[in-house]
N, C-alpha and C positions, 0 to 999 in steps of 0.2 A: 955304149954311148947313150945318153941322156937327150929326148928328144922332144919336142913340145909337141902336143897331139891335141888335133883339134876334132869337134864332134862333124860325123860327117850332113848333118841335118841339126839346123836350129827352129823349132821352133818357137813362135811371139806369141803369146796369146792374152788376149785382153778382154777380162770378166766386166759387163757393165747390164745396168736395165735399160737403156733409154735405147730402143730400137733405131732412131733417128741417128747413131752411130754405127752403124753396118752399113758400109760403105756398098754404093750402088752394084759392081762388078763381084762382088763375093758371092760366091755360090754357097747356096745353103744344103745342109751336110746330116744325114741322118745319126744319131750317136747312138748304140743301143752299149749302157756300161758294163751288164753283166756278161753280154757276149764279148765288147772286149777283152776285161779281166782272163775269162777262158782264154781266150785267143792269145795273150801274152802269156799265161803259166802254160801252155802249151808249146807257145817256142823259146820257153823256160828266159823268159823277160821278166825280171824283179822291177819293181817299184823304183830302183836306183837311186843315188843318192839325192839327197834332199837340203837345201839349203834357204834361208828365208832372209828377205831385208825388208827393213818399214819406211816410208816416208823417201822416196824415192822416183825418178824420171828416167825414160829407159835410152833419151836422147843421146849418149855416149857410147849407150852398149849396142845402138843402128850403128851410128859413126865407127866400131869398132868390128864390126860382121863387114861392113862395105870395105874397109877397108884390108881386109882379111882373104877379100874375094866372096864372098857371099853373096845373093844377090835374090830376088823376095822372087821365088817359083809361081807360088800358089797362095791366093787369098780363099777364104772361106770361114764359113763360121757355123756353127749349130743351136740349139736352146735347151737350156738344164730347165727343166720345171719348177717353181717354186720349192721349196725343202720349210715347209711352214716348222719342222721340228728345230731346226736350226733359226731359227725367227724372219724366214725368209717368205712374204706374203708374194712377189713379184717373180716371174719367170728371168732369169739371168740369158743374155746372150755373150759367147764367146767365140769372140775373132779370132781367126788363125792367119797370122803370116808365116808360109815355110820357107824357108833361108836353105838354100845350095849353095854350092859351089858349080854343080855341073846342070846343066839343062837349060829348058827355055824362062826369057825371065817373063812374069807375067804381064798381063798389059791394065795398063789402071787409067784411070777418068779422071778429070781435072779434079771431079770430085771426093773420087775414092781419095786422090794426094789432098787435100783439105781436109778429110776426115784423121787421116791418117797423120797428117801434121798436127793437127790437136793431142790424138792419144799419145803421141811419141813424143812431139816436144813440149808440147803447152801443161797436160798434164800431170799431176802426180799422181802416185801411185800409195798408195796405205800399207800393201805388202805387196812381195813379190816371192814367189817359190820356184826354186832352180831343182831342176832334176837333171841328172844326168844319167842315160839310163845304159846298160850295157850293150841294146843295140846301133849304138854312136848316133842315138838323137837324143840334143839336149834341149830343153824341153821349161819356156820360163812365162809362169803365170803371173799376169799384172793382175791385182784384185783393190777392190777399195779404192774407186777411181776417185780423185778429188779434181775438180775441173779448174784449171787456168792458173794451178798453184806450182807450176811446175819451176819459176823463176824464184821463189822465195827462196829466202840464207838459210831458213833450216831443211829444206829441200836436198838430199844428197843425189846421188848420181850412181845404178846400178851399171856397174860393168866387169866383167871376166879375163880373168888374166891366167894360162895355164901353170899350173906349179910345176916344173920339171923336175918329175920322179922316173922312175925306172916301169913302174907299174899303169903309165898313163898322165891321163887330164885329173885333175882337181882344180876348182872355179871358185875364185873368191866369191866372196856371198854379196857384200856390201860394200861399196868404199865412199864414207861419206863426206861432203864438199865442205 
């Protein structure tokens, strides 16, 4: 029987500089990258699959986790350091919303919902990268934030729709408006 599978964790994440977007209630998160990596090839977690869209707003793919039953756990975020190799002069912050189905939902401040209404609806986004990794979190970074352009016609709409295969979930990448 053919069955539609969904990832049991989603993670949102959204790459930006302007610290005045880390919402007040987000707890800030130590990330050390090379002890992760160990930490994943050790409970034999690959990199999983990868999929990318450009020019896009993540406002349909919220509307499609709530409606799914999903429901935002945990906010938080951490900070990547400048990568001056990659032409990046500025420190990067990255929001985390984690998406369940089971637990507590988290509790957020008028203002955290105002910040959060910007990146999700108002926003566009320049790329997005979908991972979906083999321990059922999937996993989708908003990069290349462009601010308040999220309503324009060539603006498309990132959202996920399961392919029913025999082997699992696969996620469309893009579907543009």
């Amino acid at each position: 029987m053919v069955q539609e599978v969904y990832p049991n964790v989603v993670l949102l994440e959204f790459q930006f500089t302007n610290s005045k977007l880390v919402p007040p209630s987000a707890q800030r998160v130590e990330r050390n990258e090379p002890k992760l990596v160990e930490k994943r090839q050790k409970n034999g977690i690959a990199s999983g699959e990868h999929g990318k869209g450009e020019l896009v707003t993540v406002k349909e793919f919220v509307k499609q986790l709530f409606g799914l039953g999903y429901k935002p756990a945990d906010l938080h975020f951490y900070v990547k350091d400048s990568d001056k190799a990659r032409g990046s002069s500025k420190s990067s912050f990255v929001l985390v919303i984690n998406f369940t189905k089971n637990g507590a939902v988290v509790g957020l401040q008028r203002e955290d919902v105002k910040i959060l209404t910007q990146l999700i609806d108002k926003d566009a986004w320049g790329y997005i990268h979908q991972f979906f990794n083999p321990n059922g979190i999937m996993s989708i970074h908003c990069l290349r934030r462009i601010p308040d352009e999220g309503n324009q016609p060539e603006v498309g709409e990132y959202i996920f729709e399961p392919d029913e295969t025999e082997a699992g979930c696969v996620y469309e990448k893009v579907a543009q408006a």
